[in-house]
C-alpha positions, 0 to 999 in steps of 0.5 A: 476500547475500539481497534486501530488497523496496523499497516506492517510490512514483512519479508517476502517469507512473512517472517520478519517485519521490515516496517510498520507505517505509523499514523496511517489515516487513508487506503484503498484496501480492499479492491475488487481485483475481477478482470473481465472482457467486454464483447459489445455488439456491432449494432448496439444490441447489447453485451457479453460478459468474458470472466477473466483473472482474479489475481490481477495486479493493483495499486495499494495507496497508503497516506500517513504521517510521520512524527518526529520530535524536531526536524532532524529526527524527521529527515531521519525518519524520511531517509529511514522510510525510504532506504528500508522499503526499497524499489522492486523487491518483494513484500508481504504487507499485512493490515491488520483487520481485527486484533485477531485478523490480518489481510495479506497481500504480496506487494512491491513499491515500484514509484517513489513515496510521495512526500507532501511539498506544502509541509515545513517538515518541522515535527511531522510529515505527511507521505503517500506509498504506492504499493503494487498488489498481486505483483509476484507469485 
């Protein structure tokens, strides 16, 4: 029996679940965060290398697809997605690595979730949510 990675969004404590993004089938976790400063030279001799800040800020991009059984169920799903995972406020997302490891990340939603336009939205809906990582302490 092979795992399945979870996508599940917690309260800023990492007490409670707000919402598990089902059907998840695109992200772009884990990045390399190192931000570094590039010194080059004025004649073209080569470079030095400044290290800076593990804990720099990046977007976290999730695809999915939400399932419903007709179009109502759906617009309801959408409209439920939409008004749990609110703009601005502070998340733990936790994804699932193995069935005994997660990786946490402190995360906010600060764009719309994108919704695909060429779908009829007749039983399921393909979304895109952009969350920004490392974006409170």
């Amino acid at each position: 029996m092979s795992f399945v990675p979870s996508y599940v969004l917690w309260n800023s404590t990492g007490t409670a679940i707000i919402y598990t993004i089902p059907l998840v089938h695109r992200d772009t976790s884990p990045q390399d965060p190192f931000k570094f400063v590039e010194l080059e030279s004025l004649r073209g001799q080569g470079s030095i290398i400044i290290p800076g800040s593990t804990n720099a800020p990046w977007d976290l991009e999730l695809d999915f697809y939400l399932q419903g059984s007709d179009y109502e169920d759906l617009i309801a799903k959408i409209d439920g997605m939409e008004s749990t995972i609110v703009k601005n406020t502070k998340y733990v997302w936790k994804i699932g690595r193995t069935a005994s490891t997660t990786k946490d990340y402190k995360v906010k939603r600060l764009v719309p979730i994108l919704w695909d336009t060429n779908s009829k939205r007749t039983r399921f809906q393909r979304g895109t949510i952009i969350l920004r990582v490392n974006s409170w302490n």
